[in-house]
PDB file of N, CA, C and O in Angstrom:
ATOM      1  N   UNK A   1     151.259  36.237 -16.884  1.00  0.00           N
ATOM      2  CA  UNK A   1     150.303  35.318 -16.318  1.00  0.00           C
ATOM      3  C   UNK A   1     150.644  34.965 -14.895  1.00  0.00           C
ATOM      4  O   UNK A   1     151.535  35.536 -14.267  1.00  0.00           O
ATOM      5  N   UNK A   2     150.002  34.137 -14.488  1.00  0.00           N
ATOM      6  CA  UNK A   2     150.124  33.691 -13.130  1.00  0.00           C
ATOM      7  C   UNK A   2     151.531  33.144 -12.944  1.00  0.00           C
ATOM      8  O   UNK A   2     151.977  33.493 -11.852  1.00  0.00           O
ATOM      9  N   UNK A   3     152.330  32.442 -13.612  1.00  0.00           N
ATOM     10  CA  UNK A   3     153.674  32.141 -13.144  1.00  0.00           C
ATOM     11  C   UNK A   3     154.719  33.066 -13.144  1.00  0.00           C
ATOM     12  O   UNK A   3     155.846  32.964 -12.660  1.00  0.00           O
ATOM     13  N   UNK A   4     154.297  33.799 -13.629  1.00  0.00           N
ATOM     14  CA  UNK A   4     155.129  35.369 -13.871  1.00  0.00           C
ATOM     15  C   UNK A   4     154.742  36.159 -12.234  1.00  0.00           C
ATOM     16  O   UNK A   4     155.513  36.778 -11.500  1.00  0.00           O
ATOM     17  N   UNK A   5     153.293  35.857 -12.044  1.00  0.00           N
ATOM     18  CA  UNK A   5     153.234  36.609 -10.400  1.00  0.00           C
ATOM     19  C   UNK A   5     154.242  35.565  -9.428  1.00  0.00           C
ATOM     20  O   UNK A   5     155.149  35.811  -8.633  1.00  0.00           O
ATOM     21  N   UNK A   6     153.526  34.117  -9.973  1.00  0.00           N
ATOM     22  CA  UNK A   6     154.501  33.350  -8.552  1.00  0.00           C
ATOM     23  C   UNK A   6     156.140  33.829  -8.287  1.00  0.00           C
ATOM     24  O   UNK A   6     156.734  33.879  -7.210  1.00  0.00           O
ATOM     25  N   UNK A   7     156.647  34.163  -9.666  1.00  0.00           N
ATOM     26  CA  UNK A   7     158.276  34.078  -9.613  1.00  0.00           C
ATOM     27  C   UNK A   7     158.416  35.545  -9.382  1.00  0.00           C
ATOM     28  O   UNK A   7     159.494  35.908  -9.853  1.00  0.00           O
ATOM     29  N   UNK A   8     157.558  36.828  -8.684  1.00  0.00           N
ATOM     30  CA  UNK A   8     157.877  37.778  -8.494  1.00  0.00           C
ATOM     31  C   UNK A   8     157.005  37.703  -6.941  1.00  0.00           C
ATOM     32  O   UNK A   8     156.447  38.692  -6.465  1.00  0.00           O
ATOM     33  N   UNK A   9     157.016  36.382  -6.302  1.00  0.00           N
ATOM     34  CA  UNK A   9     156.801  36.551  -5.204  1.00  0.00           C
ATOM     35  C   UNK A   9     155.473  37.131  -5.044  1.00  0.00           C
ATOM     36  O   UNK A   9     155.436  38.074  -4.254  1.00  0.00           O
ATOM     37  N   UNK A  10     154.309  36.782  -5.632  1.00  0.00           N
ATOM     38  CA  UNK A  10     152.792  37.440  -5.159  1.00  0.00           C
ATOM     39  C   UNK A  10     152.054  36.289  -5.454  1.00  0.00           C
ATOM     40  O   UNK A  10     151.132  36.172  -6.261  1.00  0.00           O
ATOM     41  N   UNK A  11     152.509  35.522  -4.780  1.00  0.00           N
ATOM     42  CA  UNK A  11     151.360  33.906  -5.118  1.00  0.00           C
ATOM     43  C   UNK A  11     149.899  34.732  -4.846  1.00  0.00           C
ATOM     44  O   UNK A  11     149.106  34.517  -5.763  1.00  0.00           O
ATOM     45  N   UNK A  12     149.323  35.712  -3.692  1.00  0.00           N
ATOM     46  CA  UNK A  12     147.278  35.849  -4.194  1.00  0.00           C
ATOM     47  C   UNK A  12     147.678  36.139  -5.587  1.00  0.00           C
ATOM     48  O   UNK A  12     147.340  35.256  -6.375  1.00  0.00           O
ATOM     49  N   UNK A  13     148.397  37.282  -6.168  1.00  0.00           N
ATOM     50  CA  UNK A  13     147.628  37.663  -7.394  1.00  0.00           C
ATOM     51  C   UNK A  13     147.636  36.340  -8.456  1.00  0.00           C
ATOM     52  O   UNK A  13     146.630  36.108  -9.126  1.00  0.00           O
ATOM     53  N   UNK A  14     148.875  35.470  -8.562  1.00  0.00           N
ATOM     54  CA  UNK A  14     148.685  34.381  -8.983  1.00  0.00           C
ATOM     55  C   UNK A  14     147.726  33.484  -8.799  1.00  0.00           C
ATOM     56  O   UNK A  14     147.411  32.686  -9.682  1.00  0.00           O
ATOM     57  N   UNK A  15     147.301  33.515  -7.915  1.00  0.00           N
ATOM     58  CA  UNK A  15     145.956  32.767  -7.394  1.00  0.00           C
ATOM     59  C   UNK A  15     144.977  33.809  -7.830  1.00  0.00           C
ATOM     60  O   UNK A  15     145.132  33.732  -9.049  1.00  0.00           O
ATOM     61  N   UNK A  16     144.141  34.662  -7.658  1.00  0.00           N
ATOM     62  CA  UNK A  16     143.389  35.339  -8.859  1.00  0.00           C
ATOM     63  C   UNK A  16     143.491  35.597  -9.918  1.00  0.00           C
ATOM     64  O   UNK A  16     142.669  36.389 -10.378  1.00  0.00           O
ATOM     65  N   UNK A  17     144.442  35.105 -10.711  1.00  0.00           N
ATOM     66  CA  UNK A  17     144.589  35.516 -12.303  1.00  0.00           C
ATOM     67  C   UNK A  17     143.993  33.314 -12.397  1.00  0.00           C
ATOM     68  O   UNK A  17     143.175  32.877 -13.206  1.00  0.00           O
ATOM     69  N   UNK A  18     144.761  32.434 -11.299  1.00  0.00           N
ATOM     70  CA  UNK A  18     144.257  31.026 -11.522  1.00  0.00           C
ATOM     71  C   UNK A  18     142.535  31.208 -11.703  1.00  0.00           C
ATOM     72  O   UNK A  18     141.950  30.630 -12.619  1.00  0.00           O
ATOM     73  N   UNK A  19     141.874  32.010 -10.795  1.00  0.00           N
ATOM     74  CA  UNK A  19     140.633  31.855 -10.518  1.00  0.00           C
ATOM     75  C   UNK A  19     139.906  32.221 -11.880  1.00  0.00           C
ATOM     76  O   UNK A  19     139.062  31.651 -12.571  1.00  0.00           O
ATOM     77  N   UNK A  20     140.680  33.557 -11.978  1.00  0.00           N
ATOM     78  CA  UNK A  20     139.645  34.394 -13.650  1.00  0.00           C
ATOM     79  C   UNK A  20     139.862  33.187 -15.141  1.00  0.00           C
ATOM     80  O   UNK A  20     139.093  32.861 -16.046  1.00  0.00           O
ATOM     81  N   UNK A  21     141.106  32.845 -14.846  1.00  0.00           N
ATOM     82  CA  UNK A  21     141.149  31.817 -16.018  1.00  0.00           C
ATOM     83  C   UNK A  21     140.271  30.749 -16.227  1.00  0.00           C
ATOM     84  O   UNK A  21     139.980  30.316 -17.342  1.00  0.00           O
ATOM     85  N   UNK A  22     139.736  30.210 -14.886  1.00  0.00           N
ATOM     86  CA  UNK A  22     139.360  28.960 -14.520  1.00  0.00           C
ATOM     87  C   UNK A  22     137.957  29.127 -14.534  1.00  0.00           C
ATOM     88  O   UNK A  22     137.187  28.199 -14.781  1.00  0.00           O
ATOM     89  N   UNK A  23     137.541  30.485 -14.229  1.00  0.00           N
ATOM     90  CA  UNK A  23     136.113  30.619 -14.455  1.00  0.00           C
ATOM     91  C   UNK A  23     135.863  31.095 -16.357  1.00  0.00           C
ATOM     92  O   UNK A  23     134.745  31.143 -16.870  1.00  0.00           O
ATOM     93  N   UNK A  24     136.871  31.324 -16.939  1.00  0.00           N
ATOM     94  CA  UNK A  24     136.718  31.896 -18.210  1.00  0.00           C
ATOM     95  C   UNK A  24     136.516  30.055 -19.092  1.00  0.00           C
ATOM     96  O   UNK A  24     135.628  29.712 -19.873  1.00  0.00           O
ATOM     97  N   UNK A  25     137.698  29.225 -18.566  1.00  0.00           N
ATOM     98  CA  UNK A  25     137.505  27.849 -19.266  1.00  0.00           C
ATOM     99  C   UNK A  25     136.382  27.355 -18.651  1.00  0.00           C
ATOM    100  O   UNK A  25     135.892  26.815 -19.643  1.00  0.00           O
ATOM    101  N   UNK A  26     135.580  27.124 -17.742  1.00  0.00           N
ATOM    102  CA  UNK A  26     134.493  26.503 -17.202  1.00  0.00           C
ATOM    103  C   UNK A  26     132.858  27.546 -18.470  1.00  0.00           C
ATOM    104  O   UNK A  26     131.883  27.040 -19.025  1.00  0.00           O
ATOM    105  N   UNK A  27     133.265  28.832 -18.430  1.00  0.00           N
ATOM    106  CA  UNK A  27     132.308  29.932 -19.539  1.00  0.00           C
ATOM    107  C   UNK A  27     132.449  29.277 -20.921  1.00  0.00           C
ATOM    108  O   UNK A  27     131.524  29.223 -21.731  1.00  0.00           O
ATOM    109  N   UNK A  28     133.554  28.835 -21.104  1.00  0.00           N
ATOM    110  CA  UNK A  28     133.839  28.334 -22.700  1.00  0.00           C
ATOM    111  C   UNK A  28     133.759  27.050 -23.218  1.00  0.00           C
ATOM    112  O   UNK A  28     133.733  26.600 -24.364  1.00  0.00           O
ATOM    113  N   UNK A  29     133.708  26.297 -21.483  1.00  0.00           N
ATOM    114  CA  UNK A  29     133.832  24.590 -21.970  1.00  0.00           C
ATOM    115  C   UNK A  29     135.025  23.786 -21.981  1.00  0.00           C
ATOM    116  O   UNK A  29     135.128  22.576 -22.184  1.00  0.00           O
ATOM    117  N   UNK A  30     136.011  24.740 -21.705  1.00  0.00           N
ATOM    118  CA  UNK A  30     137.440  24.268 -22.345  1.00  0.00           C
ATOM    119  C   UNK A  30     138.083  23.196 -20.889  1.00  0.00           C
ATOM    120  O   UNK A  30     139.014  23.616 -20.202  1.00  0.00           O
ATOM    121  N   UNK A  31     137.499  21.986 -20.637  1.00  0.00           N
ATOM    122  CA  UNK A  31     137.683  21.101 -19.912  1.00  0.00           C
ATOM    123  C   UNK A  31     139.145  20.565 -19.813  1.00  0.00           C
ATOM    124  O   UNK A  31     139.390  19.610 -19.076  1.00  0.00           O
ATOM    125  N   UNK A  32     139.965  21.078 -20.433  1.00  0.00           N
ATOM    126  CA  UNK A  32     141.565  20.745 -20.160  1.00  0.00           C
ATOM    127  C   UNK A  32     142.058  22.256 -19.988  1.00  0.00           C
ATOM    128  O   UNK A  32     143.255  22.495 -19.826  1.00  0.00           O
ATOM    129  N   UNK A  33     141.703  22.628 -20.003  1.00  0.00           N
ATOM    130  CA  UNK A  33     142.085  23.701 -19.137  1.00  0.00           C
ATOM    131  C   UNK A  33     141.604  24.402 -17.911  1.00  0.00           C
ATOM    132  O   UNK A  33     142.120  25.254 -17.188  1.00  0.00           O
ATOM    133  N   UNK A  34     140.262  23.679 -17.895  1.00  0.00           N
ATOM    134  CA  UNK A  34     140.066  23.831 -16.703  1.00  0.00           C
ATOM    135  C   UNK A  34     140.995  23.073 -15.654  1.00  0.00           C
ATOM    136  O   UNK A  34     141.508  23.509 -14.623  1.00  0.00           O
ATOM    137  N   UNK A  35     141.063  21.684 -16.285  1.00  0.00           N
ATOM    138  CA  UNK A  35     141.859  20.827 -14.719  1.00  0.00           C
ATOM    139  C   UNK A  35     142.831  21.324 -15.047  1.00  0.00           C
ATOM    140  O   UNK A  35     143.375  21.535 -13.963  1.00  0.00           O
ATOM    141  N   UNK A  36     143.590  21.745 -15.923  1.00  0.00           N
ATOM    142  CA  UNK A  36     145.267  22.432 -16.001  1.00  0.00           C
ATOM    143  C   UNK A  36     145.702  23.346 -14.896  1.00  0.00           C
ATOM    144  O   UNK A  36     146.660  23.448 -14.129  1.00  0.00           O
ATOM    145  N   UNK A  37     144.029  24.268 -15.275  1.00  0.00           N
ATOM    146  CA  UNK A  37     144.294  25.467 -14.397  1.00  0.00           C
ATOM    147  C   UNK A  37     143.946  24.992 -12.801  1.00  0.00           C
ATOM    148  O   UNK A  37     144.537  25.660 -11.953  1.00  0.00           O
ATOM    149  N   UNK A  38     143.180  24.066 -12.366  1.00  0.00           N
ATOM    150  CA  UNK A  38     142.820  23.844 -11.085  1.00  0.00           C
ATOM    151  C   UNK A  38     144.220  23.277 -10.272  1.00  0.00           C
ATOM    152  O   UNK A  38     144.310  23.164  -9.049  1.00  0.00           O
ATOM    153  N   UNK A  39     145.297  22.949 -11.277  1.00  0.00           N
ATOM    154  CA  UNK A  39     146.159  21.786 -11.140  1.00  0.00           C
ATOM    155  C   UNK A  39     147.048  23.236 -10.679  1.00  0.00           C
ATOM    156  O   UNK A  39     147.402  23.544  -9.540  1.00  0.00           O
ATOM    157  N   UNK A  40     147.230  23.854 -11.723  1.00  0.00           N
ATOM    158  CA  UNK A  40     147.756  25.547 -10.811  1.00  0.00           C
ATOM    159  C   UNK A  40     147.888  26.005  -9.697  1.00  0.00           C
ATOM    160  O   UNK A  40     148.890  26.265  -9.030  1.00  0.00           O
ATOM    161  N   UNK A  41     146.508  26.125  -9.455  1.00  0.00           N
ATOM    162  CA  UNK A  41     145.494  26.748  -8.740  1.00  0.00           C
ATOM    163  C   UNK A  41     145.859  25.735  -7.200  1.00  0.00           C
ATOM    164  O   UNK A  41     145.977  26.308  -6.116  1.00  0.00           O
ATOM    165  N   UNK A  42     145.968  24.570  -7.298  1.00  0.00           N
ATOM    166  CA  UNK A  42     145.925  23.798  -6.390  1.00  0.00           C
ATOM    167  C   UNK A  42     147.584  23.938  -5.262  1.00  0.00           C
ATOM    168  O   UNK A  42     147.941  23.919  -4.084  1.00  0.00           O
ATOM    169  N   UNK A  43     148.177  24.092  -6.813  1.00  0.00           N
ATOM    170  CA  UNK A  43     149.719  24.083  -6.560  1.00  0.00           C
ATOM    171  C   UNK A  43     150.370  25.519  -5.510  1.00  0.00           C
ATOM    172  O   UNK A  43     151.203  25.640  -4.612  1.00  0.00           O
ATOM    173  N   UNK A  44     149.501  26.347  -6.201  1.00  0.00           N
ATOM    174  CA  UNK A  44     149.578  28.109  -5.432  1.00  0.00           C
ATOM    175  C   UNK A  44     148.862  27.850  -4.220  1.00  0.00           C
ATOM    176  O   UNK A  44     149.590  28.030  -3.244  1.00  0.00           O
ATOM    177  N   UNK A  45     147.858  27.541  -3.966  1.00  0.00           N
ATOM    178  CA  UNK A  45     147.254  27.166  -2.984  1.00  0.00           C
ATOM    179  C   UNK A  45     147.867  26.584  -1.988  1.00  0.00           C
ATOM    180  O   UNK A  45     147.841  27.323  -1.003  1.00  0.00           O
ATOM    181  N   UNK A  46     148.451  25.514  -1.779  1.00  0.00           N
ATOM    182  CA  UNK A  46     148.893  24.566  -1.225  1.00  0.00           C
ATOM    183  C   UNK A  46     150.605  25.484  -0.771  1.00  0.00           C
ATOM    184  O   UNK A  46     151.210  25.155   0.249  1.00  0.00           O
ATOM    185  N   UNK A  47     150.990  26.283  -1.449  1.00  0.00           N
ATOM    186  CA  UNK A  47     152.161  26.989  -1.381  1.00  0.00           C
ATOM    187  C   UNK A  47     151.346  27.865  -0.365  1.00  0.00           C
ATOM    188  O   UNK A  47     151.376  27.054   0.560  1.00  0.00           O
ATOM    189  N   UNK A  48     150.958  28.449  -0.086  1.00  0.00           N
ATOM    190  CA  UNK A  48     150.376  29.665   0.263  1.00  0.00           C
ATOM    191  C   UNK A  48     149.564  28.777   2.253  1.00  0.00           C
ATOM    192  O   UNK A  48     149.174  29.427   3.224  1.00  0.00           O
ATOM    193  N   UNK A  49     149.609  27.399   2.122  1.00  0.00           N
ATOM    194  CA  UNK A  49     148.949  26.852   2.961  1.00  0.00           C
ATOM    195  C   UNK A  49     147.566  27.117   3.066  1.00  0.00           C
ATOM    196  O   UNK A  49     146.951  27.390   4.096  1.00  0.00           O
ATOM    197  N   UNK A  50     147.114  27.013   1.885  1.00  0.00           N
ATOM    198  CA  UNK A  50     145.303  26.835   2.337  1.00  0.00           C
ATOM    199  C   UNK A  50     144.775  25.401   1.832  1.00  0.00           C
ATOM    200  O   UNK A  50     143.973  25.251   0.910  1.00  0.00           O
ATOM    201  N   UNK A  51     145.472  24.176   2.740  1.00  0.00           N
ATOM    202  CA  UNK A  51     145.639  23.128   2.224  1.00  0.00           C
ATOM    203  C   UNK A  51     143.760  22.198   2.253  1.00  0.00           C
ATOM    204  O   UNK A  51     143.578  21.068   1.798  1.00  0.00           O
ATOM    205  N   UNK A  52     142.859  22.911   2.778  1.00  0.00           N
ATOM    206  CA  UNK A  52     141.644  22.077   1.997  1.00  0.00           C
ATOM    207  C   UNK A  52     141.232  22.889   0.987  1.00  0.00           C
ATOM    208  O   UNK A  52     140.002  22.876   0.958  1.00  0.00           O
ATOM    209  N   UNK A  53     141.633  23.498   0.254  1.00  0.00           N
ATOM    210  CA  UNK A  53     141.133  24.436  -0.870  1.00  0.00           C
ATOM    211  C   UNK A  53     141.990  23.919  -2.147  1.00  0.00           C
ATOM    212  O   UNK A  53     141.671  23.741  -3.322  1.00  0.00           O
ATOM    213  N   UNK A  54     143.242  23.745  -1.422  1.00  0.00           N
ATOM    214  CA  UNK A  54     144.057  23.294  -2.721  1.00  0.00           C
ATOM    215  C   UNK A  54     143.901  21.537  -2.801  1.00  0.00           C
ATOM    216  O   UNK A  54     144.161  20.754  -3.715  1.00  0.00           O
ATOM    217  N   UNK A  55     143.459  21.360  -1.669  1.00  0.00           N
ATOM    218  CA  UNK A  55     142.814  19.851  -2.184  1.00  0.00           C
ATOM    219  C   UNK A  55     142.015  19.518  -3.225  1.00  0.00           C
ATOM    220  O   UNK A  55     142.312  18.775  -4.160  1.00  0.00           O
ATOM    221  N   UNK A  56     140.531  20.344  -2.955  1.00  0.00           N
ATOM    222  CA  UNK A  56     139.591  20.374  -3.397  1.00  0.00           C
ATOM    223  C   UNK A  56     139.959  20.744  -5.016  1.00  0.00           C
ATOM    224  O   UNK A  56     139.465  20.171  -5.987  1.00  0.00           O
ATOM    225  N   UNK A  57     140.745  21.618  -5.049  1.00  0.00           N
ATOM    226  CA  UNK A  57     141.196  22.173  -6.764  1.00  0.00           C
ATOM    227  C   UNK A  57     141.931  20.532  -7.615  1.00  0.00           C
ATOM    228  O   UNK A  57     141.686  20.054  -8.723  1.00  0.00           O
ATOM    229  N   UNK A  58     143.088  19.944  -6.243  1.00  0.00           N
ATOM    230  CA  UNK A  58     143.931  19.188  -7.199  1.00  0.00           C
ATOM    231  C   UNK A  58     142.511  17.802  -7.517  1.00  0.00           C
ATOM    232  O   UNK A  58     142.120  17.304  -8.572  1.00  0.00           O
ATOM    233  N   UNK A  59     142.138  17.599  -6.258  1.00  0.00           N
ATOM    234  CA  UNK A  59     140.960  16.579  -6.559  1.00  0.00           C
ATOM    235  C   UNK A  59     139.766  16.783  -7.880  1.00  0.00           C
ATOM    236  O   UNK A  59     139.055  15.874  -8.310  1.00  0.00           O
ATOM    237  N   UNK A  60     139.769  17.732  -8.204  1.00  0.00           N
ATOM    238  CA  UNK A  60     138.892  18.362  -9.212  1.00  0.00           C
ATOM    239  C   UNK A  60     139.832  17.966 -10.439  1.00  0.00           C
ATOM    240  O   UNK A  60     139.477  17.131 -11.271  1.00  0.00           O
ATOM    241  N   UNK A  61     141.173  18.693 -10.493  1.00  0.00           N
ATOM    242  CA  UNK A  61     141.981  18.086 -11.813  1.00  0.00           C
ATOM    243  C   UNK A  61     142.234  16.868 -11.643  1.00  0.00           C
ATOM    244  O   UNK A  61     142.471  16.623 -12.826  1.00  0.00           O
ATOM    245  N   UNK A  62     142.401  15.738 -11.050  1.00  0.00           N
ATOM    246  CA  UNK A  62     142.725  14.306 -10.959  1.00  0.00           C
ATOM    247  C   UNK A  62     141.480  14.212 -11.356  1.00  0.00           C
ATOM    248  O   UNK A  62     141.668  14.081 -12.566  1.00  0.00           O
ATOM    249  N   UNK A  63     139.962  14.173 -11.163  1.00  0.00           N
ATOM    250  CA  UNK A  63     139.022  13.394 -11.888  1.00  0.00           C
ATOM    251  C   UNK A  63     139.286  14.011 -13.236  1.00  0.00           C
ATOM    252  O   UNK A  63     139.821  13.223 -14.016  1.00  0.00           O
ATOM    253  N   UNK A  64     139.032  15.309 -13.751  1.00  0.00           N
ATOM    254  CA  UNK A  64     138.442  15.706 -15.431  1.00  0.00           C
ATOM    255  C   UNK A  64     140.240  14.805 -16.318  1.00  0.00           C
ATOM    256  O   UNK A  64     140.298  14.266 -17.423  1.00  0.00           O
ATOM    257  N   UNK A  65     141.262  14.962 -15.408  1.00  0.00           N
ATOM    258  CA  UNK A  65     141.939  14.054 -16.294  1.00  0.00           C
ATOM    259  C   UNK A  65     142.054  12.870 -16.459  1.00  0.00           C
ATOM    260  O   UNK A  65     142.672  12.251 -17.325  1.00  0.00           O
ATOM    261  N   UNK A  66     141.351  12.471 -15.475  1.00  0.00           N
ATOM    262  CA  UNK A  66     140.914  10.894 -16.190  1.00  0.00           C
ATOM    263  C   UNK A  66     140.267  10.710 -16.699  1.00  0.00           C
ATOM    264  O   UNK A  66     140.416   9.765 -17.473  1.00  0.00           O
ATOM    265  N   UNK A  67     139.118  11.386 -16.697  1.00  0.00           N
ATOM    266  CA  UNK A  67     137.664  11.544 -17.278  1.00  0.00           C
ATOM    267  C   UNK A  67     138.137  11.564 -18.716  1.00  0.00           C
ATOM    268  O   UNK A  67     137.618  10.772 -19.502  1.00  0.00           O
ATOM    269  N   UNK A  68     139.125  12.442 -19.152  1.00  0.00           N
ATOM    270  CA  UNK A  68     139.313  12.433 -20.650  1.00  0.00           C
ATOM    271  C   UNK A  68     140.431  11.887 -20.926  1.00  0.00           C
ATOM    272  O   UNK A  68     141.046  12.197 -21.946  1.00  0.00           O
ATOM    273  N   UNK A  69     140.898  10.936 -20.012  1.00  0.00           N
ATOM    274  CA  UNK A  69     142.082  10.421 -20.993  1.00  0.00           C
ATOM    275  C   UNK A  69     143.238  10.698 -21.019  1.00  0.00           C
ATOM    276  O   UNK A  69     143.892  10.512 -22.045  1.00  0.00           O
ATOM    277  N   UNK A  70     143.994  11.411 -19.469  1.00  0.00           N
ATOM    278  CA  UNK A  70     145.311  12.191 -19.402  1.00  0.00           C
ATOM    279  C   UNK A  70     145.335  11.736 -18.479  1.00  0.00           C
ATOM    280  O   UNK A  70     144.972  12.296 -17.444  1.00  0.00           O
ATOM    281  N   UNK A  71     146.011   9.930 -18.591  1.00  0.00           N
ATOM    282  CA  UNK A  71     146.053   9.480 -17.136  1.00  0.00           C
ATOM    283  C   UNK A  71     147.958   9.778 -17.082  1.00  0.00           C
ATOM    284  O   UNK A  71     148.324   8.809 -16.417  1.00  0.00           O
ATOM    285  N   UNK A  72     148.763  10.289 -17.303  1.00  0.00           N
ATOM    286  CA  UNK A  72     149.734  11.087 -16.800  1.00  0.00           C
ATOM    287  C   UNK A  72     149.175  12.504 -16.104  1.00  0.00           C
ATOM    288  O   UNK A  72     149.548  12.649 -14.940  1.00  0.00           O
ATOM    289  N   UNK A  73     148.627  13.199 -16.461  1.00  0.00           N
ATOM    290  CA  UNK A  73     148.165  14.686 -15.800  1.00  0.00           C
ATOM    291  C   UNK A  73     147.498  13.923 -14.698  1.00  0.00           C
ATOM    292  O   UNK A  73     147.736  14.334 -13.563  1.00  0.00           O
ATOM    293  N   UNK A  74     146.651  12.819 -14.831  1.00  0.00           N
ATOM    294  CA  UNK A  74     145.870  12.264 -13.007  1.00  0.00           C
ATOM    295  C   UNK A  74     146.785  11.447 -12.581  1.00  0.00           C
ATOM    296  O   UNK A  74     146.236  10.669 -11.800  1.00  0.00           O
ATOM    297  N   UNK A  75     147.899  11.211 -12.683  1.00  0.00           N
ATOM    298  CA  UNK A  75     148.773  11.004 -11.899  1.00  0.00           C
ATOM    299  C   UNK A  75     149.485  11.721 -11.222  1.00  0.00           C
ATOM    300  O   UNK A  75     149.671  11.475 -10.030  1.00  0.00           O
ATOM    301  N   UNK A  76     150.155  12.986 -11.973  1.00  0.00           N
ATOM    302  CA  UNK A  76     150.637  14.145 -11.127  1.00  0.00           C
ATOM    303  C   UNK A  76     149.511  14.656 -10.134  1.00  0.00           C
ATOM    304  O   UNK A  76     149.807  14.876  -8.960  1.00  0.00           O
ATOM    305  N   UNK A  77     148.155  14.856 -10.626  1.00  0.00           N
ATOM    306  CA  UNK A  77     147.305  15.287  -9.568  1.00  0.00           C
ATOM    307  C   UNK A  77     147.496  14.880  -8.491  1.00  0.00           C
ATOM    308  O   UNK A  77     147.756  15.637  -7.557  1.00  0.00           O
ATOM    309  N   UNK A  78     147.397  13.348  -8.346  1.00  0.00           N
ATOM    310  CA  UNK A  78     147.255  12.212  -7.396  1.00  0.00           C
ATOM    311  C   UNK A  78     148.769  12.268  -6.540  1.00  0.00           C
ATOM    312  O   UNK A  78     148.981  11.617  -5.517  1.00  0.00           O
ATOM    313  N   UNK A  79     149.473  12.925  -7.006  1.00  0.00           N
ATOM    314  CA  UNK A  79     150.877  13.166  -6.192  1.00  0.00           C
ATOM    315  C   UNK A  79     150.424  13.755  -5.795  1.00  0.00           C
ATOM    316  O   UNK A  79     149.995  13.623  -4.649  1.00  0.00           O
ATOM    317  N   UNK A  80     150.216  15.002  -6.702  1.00  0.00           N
ATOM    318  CA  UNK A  80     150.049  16.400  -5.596  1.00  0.00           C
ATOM    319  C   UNK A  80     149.283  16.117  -4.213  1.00  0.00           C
ATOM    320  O   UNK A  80     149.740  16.207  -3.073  1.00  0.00           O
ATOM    321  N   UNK A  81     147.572  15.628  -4.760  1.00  0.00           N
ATOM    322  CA  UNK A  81     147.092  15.539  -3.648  1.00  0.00           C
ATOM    323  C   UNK A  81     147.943  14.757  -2.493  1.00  0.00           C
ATOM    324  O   UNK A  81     148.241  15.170  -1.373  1.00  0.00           O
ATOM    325  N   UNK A  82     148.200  13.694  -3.010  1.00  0.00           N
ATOM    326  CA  UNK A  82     149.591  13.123  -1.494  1.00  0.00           C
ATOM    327  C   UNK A  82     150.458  13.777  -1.102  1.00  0.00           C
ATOM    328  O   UNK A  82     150.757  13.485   0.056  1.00  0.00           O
ATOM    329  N   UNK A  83     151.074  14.615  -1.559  1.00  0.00           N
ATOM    330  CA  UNK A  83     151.937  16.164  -1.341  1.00  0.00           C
ATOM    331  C   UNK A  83     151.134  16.683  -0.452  1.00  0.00           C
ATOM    332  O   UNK A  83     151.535  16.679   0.712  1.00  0.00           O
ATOM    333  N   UNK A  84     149.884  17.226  -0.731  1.00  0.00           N
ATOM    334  CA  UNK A  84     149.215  18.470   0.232  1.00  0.00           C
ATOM    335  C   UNK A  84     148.669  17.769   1.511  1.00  0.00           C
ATOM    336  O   UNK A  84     148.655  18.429   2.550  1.00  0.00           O
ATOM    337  N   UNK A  85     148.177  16.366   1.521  1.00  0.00           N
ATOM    338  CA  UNK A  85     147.441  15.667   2.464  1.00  0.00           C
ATOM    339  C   UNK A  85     148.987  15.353   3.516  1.00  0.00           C
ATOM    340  O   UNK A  85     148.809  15.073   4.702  1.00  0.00           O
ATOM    341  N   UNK A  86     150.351  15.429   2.984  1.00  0.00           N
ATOM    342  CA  UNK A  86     151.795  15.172   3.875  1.00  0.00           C
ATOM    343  C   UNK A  86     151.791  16.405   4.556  1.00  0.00           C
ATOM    344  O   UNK A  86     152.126  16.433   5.740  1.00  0.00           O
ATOM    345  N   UNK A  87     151.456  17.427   3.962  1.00  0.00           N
ATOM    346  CA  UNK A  87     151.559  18.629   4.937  1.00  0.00           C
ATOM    347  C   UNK A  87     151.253  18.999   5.485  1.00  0.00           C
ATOM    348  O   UNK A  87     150.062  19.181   5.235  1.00  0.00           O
ATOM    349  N   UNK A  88     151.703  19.629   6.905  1.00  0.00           N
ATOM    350  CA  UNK A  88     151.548  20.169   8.135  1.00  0.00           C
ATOM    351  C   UNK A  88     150.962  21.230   7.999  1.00  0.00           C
ATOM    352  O   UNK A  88     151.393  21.899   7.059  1.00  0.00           O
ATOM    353  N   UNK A  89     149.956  21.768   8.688  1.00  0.00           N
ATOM    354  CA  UNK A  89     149.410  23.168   8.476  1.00  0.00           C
ATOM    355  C   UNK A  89     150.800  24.205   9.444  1.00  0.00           C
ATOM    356  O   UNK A  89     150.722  25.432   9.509  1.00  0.00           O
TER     357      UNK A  89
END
């Protein structure tokens, strides 16, 4: 899977295996895995410096986990996003 690309050093393909997943849970409904995967997605992103894209992903997982009730998972979001908004392009 995708953490298997990050730790062999290919954060895109990790970031396209985030994307196919994320469009497969959004096809199925599966709303915790979608923000799981955006929360990914945000994280590779933000590694990679495409820091309004990986905003937009972690901001996406901070709402659906509050939305349902994983106010620990929208808290890490809510770091992250303060993580990516600290960084320098």
């Amino acid at each position: 899977g995708a953490a298997y690309y990050n730790d062999l050093g290919d954060p895109r393909r990790a970031i396209e295996y985030y994307e196919q997943d994320l469009k497969i849970a959004h096809e199925i409904g599966d709303v915790m895995r979608a923000a799981t995967t955006s929360f990914n997605l945000a994280v590779a992103l933000a590694n990679q410096g495409q820091r309004s894209e990986a905003l937009h992903r972690a901001e996406y997982a901070a709402q659906i986990f509050a939305q349902i009730g994983h106010a620990q998972y929208a808290q890490q979001a809510q770091q992250l996003i303060a993580q990516i908004r600290g960084k320098k392009e």
